[in-house]
C-alpha positions as CSV (number, residue, x, y, z in Angstrom):
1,X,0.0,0.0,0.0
2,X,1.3,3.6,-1.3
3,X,1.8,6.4,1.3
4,X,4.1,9.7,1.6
5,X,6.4,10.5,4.2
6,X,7.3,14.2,4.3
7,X,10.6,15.7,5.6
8,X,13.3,18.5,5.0
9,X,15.0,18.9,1.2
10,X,18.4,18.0,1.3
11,X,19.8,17.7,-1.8
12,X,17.6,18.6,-5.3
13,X,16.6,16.5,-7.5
14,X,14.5,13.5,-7.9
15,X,15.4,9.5,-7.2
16,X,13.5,6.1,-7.8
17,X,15.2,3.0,-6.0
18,X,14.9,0.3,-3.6
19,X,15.1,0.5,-0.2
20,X,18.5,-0.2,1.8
21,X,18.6,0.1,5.4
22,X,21.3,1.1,7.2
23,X,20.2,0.4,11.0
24,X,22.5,1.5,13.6
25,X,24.7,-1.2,14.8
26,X,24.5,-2.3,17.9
27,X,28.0,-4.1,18.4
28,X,27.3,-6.2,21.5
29,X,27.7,-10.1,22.6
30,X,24.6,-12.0,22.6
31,X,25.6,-14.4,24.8
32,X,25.7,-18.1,25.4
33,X,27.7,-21.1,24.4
34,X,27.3,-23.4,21.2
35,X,27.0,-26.8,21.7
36,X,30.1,-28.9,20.6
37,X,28.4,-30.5,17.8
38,X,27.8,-26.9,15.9
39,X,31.2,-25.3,16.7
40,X,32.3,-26.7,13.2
41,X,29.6,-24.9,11.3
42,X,30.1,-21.9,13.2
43,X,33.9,-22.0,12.5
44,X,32.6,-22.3,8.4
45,X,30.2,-19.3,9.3
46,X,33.1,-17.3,10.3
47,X,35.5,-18.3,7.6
48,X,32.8,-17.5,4.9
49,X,32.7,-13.7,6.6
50,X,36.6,-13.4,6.6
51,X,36.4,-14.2,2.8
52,X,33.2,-11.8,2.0
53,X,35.2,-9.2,3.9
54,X,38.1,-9.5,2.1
55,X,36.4,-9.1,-0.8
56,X,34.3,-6.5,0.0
57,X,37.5,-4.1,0.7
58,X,38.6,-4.9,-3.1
59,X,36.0,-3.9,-4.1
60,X,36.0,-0.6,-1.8
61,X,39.7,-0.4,-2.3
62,X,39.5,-0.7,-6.3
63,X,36.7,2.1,-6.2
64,X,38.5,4.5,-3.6
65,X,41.3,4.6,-5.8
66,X,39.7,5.4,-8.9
67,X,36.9,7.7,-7.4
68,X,38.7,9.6,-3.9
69,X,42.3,8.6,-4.6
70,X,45.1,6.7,-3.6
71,X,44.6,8.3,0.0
72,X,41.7,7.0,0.8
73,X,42.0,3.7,-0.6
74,X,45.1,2.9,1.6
75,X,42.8,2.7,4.2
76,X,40.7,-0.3,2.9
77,X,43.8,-2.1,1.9
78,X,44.6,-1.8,6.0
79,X,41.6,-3.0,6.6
80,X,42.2,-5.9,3.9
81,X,45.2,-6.8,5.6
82,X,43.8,-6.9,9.2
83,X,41.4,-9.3,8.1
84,X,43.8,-11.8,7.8
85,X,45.8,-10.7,10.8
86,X,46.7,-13.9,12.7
87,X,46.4,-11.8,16.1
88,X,43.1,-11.1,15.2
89,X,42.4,-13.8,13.7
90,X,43.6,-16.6,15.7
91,X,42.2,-15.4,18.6
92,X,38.7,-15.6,17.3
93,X,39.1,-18.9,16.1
94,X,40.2,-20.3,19.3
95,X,36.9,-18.7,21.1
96,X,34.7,-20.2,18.3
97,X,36.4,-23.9,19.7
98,X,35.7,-22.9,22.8
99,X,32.3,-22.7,22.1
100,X,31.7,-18.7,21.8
101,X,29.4,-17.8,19.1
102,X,31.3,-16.7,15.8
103,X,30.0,-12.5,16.5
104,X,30.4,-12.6,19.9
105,X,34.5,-13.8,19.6
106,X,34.5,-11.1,16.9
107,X,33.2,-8.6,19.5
108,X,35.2,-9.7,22.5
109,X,38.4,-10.2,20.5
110,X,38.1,-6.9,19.0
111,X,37.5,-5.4,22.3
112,X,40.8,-6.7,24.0
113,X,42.9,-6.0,20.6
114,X,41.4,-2.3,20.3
115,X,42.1,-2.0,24.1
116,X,45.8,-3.4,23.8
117,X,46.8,-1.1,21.1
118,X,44.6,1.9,23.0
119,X,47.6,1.3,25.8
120,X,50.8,1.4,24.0
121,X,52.6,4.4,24.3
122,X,53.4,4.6,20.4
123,X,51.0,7.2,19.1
124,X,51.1,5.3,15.7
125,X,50.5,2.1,17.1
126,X,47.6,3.5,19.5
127,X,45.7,4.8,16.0
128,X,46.1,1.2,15.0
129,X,42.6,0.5,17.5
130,X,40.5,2.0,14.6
131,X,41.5,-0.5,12.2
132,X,40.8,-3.0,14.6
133,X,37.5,-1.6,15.3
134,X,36.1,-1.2,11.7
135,X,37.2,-4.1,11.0
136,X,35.9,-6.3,13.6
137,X,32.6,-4.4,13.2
138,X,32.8,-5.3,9.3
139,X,33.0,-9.2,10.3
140,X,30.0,-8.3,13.0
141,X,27.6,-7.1,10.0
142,X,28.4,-9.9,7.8
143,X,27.6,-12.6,10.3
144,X,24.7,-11.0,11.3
145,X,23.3,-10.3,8.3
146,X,23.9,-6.4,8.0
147,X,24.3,-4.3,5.4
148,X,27.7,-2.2,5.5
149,X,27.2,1.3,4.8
150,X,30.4,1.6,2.3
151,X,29.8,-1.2,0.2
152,X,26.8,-1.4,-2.4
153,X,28.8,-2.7,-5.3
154,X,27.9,-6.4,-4.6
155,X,24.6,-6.1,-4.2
156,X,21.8,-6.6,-7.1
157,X,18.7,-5.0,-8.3
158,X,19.6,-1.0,-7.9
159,X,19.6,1.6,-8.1
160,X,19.0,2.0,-3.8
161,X,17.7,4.8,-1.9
162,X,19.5,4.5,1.1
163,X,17.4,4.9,4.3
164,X,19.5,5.6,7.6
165,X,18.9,6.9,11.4
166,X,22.0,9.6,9.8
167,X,25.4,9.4,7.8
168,X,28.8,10.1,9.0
169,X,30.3,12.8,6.3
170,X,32.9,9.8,5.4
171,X,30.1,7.4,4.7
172,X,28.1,9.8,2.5
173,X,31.5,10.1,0.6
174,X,32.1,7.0,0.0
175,X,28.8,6.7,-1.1
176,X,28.5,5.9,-5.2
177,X,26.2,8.0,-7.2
178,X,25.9,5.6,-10.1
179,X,24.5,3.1,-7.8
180,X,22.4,5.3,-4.6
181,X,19.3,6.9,-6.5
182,X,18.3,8.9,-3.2
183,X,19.2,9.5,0.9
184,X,16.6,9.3,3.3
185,X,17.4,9.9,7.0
186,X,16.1,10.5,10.3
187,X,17.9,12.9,11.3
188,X,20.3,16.0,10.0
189,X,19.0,19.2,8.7
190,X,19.5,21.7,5.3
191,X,23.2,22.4,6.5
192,X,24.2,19.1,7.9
193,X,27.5,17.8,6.4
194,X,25.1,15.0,4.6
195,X,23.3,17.4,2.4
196,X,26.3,19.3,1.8
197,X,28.2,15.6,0.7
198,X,24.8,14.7,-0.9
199,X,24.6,18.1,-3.2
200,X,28.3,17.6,-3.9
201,X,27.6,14.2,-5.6
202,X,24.2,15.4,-7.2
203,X,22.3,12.7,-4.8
204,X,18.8,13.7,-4.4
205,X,18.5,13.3,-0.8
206,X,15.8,14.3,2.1
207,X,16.2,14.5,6.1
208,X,14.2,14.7,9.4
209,X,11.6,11.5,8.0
210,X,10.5,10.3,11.3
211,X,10.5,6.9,11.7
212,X,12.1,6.2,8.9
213,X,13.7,3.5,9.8
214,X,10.2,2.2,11.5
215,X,7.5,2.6,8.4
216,X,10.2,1.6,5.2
217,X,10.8,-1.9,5.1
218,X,14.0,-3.2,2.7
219,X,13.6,-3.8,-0.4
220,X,10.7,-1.8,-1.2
221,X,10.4,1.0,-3.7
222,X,10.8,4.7,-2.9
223,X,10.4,7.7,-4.6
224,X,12.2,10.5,-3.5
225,X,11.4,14.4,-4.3
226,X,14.6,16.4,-2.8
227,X,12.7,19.6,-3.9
228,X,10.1,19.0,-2.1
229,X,10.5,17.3,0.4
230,X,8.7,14.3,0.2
231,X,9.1,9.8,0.0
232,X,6.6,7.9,-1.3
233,X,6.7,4.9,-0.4
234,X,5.8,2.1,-2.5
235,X,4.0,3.9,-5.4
236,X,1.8,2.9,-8.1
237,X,1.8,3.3,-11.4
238,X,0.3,7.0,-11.5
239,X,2.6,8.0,-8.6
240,X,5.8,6.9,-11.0
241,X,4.5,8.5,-14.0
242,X,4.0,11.6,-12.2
243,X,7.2,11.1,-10.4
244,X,9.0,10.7,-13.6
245,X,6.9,14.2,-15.5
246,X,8.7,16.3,-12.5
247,X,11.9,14.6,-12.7
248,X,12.0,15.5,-16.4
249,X,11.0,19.2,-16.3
250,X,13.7,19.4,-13.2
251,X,16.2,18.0,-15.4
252,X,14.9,20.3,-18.4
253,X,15.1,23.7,-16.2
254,X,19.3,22.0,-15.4
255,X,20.0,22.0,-19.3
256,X,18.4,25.6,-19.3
257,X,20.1,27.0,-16.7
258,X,23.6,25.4,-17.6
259,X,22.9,27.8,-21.1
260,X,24.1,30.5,-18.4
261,X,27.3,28.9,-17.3
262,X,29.6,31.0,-19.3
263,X,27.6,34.4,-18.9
264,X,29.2,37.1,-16.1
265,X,27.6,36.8,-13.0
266,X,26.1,40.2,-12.5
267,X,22.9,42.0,-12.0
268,X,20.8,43.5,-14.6
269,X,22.2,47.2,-13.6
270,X,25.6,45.5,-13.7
271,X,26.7,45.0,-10.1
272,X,29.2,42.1,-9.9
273,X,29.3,39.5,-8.1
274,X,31.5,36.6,-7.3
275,X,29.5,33.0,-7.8
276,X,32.2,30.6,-6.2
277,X,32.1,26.5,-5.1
278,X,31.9,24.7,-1.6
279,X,34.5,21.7,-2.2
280,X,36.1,18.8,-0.4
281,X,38.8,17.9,-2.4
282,X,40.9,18.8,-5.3
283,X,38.8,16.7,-7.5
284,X,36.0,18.7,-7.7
285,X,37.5,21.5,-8.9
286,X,36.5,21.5,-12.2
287,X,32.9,21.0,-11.5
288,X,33.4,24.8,-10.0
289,X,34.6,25.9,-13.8
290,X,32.2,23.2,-15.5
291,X,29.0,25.0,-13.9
292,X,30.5,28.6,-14.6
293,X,32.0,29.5,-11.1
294,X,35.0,32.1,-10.3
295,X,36.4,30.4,-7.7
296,X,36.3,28.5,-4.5
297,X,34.4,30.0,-1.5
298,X,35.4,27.2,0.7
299,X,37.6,24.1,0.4
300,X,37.1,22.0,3.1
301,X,40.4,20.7,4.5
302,X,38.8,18.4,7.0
303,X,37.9,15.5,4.6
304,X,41.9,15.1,4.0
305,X,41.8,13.8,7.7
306,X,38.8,11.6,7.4
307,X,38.8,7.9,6.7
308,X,42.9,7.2,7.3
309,X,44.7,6.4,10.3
310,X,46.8,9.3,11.0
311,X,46.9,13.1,9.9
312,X,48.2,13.4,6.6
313,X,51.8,14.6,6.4
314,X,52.9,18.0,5.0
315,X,54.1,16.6,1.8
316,X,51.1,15.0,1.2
317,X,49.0,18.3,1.5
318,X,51.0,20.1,-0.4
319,X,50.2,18.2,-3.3
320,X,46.4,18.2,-2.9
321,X,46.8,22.0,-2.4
322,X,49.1,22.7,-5.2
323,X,46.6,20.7,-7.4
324,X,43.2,22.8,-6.5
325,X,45.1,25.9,-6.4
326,X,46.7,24.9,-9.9
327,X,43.6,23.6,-11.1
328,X,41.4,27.2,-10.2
329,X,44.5,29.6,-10.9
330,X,44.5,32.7,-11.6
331,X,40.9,32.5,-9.6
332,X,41.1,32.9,-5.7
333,X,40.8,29.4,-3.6
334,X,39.6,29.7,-0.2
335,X,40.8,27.0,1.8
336,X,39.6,26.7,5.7
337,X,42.4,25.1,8.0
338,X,41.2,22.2,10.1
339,X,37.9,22.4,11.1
340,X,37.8,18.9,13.2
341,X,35.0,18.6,15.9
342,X,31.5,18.8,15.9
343,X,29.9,16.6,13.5
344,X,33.1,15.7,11.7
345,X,34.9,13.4,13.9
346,X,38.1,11.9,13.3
347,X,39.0,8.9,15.0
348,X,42.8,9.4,15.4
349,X,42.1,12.9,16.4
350,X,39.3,11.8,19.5
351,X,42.0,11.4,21.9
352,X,42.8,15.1,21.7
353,X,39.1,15.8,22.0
354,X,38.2,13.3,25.0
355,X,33.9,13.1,25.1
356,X,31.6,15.8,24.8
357,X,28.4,16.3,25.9
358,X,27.7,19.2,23.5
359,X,30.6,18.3,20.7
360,X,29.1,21.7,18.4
361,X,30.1,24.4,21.2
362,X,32.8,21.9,21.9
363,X,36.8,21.7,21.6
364,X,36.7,21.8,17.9
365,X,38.2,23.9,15.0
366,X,40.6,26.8,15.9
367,X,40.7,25.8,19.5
368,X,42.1,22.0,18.8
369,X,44.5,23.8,16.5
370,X,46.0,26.2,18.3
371,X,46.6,23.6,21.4
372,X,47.9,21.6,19.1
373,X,50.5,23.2,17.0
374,X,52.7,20.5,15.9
375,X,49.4,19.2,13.9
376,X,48.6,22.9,13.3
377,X,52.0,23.6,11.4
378,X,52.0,20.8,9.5
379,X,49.0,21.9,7.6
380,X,50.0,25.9,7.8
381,X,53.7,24.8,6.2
382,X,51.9,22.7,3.2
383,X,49.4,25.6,2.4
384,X,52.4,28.2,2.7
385,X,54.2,26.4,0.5
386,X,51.2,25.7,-1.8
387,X,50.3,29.6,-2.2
388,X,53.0,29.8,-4.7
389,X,51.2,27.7,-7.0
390,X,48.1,30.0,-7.3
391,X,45.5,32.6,-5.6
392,X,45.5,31.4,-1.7
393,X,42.7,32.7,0.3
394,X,43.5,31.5,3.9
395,X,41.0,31.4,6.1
396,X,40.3,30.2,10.1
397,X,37.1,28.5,11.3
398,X,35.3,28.8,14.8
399,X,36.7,31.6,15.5
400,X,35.4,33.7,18.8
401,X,37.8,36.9,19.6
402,X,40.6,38.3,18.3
403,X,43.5,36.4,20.8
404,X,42.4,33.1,19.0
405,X,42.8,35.4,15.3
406,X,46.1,36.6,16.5
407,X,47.4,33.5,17.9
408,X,46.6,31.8,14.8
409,X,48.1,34.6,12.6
410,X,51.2,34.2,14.6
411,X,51.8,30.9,14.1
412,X,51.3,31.2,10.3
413,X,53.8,34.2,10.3
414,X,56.2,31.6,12.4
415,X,55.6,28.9,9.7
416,X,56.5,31.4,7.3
417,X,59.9,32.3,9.0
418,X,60.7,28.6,9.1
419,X,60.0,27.8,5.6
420,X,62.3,30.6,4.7
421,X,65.0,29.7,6.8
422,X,65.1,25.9,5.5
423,X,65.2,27.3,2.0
424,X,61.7,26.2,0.3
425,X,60.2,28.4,-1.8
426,X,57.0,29.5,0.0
427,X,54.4,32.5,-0.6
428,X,52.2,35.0,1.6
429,X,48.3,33.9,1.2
430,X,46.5,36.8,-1.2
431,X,44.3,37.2,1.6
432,X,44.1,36.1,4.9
433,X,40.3,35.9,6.7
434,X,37.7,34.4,9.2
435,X,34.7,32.4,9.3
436,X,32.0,34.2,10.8
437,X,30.2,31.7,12.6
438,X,29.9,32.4,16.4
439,X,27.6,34.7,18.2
440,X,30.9,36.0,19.6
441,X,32.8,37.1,16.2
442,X,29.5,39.2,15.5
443,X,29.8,41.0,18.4
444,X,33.3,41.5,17.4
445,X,33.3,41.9,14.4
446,X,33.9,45.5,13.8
447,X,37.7,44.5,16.0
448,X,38.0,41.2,14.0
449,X,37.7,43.3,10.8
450,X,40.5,45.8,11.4
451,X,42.9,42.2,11.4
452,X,42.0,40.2,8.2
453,X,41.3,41.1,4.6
454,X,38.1,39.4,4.1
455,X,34.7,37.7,6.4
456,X,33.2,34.7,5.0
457,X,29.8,34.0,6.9
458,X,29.2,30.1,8.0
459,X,25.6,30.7,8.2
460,X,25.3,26.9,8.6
461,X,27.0,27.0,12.3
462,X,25.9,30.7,12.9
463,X,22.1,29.6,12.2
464,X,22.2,27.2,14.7
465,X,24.7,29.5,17.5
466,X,22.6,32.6,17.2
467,X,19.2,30.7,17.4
468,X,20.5,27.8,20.3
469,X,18.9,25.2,17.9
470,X,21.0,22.1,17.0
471,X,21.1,22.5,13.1
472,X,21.1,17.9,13.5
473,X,17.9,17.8,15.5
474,X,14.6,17.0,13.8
475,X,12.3,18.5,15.7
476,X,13.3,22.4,15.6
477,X,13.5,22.6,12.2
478,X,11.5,25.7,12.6
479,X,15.1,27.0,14.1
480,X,17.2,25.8,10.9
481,X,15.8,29.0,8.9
482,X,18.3,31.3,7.7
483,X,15.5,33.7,7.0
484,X,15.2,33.8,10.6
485,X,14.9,38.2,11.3
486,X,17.9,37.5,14.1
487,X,20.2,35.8,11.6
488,X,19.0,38.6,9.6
489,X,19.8,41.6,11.7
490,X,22.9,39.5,12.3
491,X,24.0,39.6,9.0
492,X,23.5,43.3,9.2
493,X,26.2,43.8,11.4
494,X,28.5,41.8,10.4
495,X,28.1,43.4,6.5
496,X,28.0,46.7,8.1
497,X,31.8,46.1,9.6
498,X,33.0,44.6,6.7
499,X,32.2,47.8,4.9
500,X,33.6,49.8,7.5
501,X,36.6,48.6,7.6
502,X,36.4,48.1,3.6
503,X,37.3,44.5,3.3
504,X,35.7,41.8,1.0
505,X,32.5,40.1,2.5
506,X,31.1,36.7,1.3
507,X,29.0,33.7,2.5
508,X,30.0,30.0,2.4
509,X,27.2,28.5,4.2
510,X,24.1,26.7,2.5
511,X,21.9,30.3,2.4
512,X,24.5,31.5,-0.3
513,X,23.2,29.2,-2.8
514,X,19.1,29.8,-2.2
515,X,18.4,31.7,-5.1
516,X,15.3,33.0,-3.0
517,X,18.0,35.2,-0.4
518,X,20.3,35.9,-3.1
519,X,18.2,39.5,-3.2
520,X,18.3,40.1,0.4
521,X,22.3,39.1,0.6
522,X,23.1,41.0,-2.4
523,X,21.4,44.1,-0.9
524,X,23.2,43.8,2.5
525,X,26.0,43.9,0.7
526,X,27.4,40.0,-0.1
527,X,29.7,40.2,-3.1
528,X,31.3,36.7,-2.6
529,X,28.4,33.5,-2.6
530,X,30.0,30.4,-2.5
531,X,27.8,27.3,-2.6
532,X,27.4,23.6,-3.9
533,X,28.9,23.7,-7.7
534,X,25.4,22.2,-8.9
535,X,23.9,25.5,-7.4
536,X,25.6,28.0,-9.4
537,X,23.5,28.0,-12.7
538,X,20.6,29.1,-11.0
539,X,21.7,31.3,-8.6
540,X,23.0,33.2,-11.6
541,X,20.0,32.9,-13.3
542,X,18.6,34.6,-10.7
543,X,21.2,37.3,-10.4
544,X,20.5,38.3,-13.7
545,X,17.4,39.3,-13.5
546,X,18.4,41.6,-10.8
547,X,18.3,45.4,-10.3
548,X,20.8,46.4,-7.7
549,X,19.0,49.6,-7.2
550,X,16.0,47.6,-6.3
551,X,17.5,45.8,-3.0
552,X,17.8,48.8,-0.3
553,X,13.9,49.1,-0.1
554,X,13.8,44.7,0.7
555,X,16.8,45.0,3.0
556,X,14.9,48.3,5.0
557,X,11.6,45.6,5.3
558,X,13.7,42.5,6.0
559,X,15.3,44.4,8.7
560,X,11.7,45.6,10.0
561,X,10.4,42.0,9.8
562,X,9.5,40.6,13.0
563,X,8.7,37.0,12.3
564,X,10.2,34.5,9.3
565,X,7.0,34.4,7.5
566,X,7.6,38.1,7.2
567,X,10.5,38.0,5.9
568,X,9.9,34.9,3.5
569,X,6.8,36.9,2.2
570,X,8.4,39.7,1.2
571,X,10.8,37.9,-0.6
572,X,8.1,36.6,-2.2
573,X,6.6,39.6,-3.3
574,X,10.0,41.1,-4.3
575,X,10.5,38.3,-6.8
576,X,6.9,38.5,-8.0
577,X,6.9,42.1,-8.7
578,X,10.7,42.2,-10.3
């Protein structure tokens, strides 16, 4: 029986697929003792999981390498190798003869290895207990019948829609868009890091379903509207067809916008402005150029870290800089420095970290780096060096006052000095800047501005920091609103000291690719949007049609607005009457 389930628009677009559910796993013994006469079959069971394993990371390894690069697939072949570990494996054969159930030796064995490299004093070898982990939690899926997140390549009868309670950023990425049709989840909002992976991979992809996991059963067909909103679950034949009409005109209005790509970005009265990309990765660089884009608002440097065992040394960063900065030259490249914490964790990095109760207003970002300045450097060196290769826009994340922004300026000016004093050729970024993204930098702002050459407003973080909403949870999703009149007046004040001080003023967050603010952000005096690649064609689109002299009237009533409706409706009447 067909019926819709309604949630927030991640990603645009439109995807048809089966259902695959990813249910969290609960990596725990189930207890008990198999009778002698079964241990043999369960020794087979476990055997048969070793090899599926093994295979499975091929597989992951082949397609890392070809999709995310030889980085990231070093990590499966870890993995690959630790599946045949005798330590690991040994142990977990001699618990299955001692009558253990093949998961539970898995989960004990793992346990006491993770826990034995946890206590060397080798920082290398104490990273090692990740490895151990994944894998032993890869073995624990197989035997219980789980599907692994990573790995769709072996299974038949896609395309899938994914259905989760949320995805870790490195999951989405591993994630491949020629097999996942759509991403349904529970939880995670607009500017969650899954909708920004999902809208960097062109997955159609909707968040905040509630009880998801619940009402969709595996297996079963989906239809997902990421404009909307909106999965229908197991739809009939009118449902499809109509499904399939508004995926075509969606597609059609893509192919008319991308008519725009090589067209300047400027209004109607001929105010310009600069239509950059949100990336991850060197890679995705030319989808910047290939959907008409100027440059790179935001690179982030974060995903480098992800999915390895250990922070990735300077020569290896310089190359992935030097490549983006190559790749964009002579257009300016923003890259953000190490924005770990949050909702992007990294394993090898949680021991700095320790838990968190509240991991977003947590020790995170500019505050891990600066304690940290041996991983800090590393990463400062590499982009130093990189700068010669092209248009370096350096900027700091998470920053609250201007001790962090001079601390952190220090230390870059010390790199600097270091570089030169070993010989290597290194260069000055173009421009040095800060995230806005804390309550705190507004207030500031006007002191932060007299220090840097250029504000770039998070307004994914600052949405959620100015409103005390969690931009992950489902139930304020009233709160995720960038059209919100406090983020509003917010913006305000941080434009007006930008202009003050006479320094450039952009936006990286998720609002600077809703072609609906673009008027309000243009008028308050935005001249840098950088957003999702796939977003620019529109945006610009809309940006045409533009009359710069028309904005300070909608900026006056935005400002006056009490209430979001407010501010949405007169929006909507600016566009109507434009």
């Amino acid at each position: 029986m067909s019926f819709s389930l309604d949630g927030v628009a991640l990603s645009p677009g439109f995807g048809l697929g089966r259902a695959v559910i990813f249910r969290p796993l609960i990596f725990e013994e189930r207890g008990g003792a198999v009778p002698e006469e079964d241990r043999t079959r369960e020794r087979e069971r476990f055997e048969a999981a070793l090899d599926e394993a093994e295979a499975a990371l091929m597989r992951l390894e082949a397609d890392a390498a070809s999709r995310l690069g030889p980085e990231k697939a070093a990590l499966f072949g870890a993995h690959r190798m630790m599946v045949r570990d005798p330590l690991f494996v040994e142990g977990i054969r001699e618990a299955i003869a001692a009558g253990r159930h093949a998961d539970d030796a898995v989960v004990a064995k793992t346990a006491e290895i993770r826990a034995l490299f946890k206590a060397l004093p080798d920082p290398y070898l104490k990273e090692r207990a990740a490895d151990v982990d994944d894998v032993g939690r890869r073995l624990f899926r197989i035997l219980r019948g789980l599907a692994d997140p990573a790995d769709l390549g072996g299974r038949e009868g896609g395309p899938f829609v994914v259905v989760a309670r949320d995805l870790a950023p490195s999951e989405t990425a591993l994630l491949d868009g020629n097999l996942v049709a759509a991403l349904v989840t529970e939880q995670g909002g607009p500017t969650s890091h899954t909708a920004i992976i999902a809208q960097s991979l062109a997955i159609p992809a909707v968040s905040a379903v509630d009880s998801a996991l619940e009402r969709i059963a595996e297996g079963v067909l989906l239809a997902v509207d990421g404009l909307k909103g909106e999965v229908v679950v197991d739809p009939d034949d009118e449902r499809i067809g109509s499904f399939r009409r508004d995926q075509e005109a969606f597609l059609k209005e893509q192919e008319e916008v991308e008519l725009l790509r090589d067209l300047p970005a400027r209004t109607a009265d001929g105010l310009s402005v600069g239509l950059w990309g949100n990336i991850a990765g060197p890679d995705e660089a030319a989808k910047v150029l290939a959907r008409g884009g100027t440059g790179v608002g935001l690179f982030r440097t974060e995903f480098l870290y992800m999915g390895r065992d250990e922070a990735p040394p300077e020569e290896e960063q310089l190359e992935v800089y030097r490549r983006v900065l190559g790749a964009l030259a002579p257009h300016p490249v923003t890259i953000r420095t190490l924005d770990a914490g949050g909702d992007k964790e990294i394993p090898y990095l949680a021991s700095l970290v320790g838990p968190e109760a509240n991991p977003f207003l947590g020790y995170r970002a500019i505050r891990l780096c600066l304690d940290h300045p041996d991983l800090f450097r590393v990463q400062l060196r590499a982009l130093l060096r990189a700068a010669t290769e092209g248009n370096l826009w350096l900027m700091f994340p998470m920053v609250v006052d201007v001790e962090e922004l001079r601390a952190a300026k220090a230390l870059l000016r010390s790199c600097g000095d270091e570089l030169e004093a070993q010989g290597l050729a290194w260069a000055r970024p173009a421009k040095v800047g800060v995230m806005i993204e804390t309550p705190g930098a507004v207030a500031l702002a006007d002191d932060l501005a007299r220090e840097v050459d250029f504000f770039s407003v998070g307004t994914n973080d600052l949405t959620q920091y100015v409103l005390a909403a969690d931009r992950m949870h489902p139930r304020l999703k009233r709160l995720q609103d960038p059209l919100h009149p406090a983020l509003i007046r917010t913006l305000a004040t941080v434009a007006r000291a930008a202009s003050t001080a006479a320094i450039d003023l952009g936006m990286c967050g998720e609002m600077a690719g809703d072609p609906q603010a673009l008027p309000l952000l243009v008028g308050l005096g935005f001249r840098e949007l950088s957003m999702t690649p796939a977003r620019i064609p529109p945006v610009k689109k809309s940006l045409r049609a533009l009359r710069a002299s028309d904005l300070p009237s909608l900026v006056e009533g935005a400002l006056a607005a009490v209430t979001t409706e407010e501010v949405r409706q007169l929006l909507i009447s600016f566009r109507e009457n434009s």
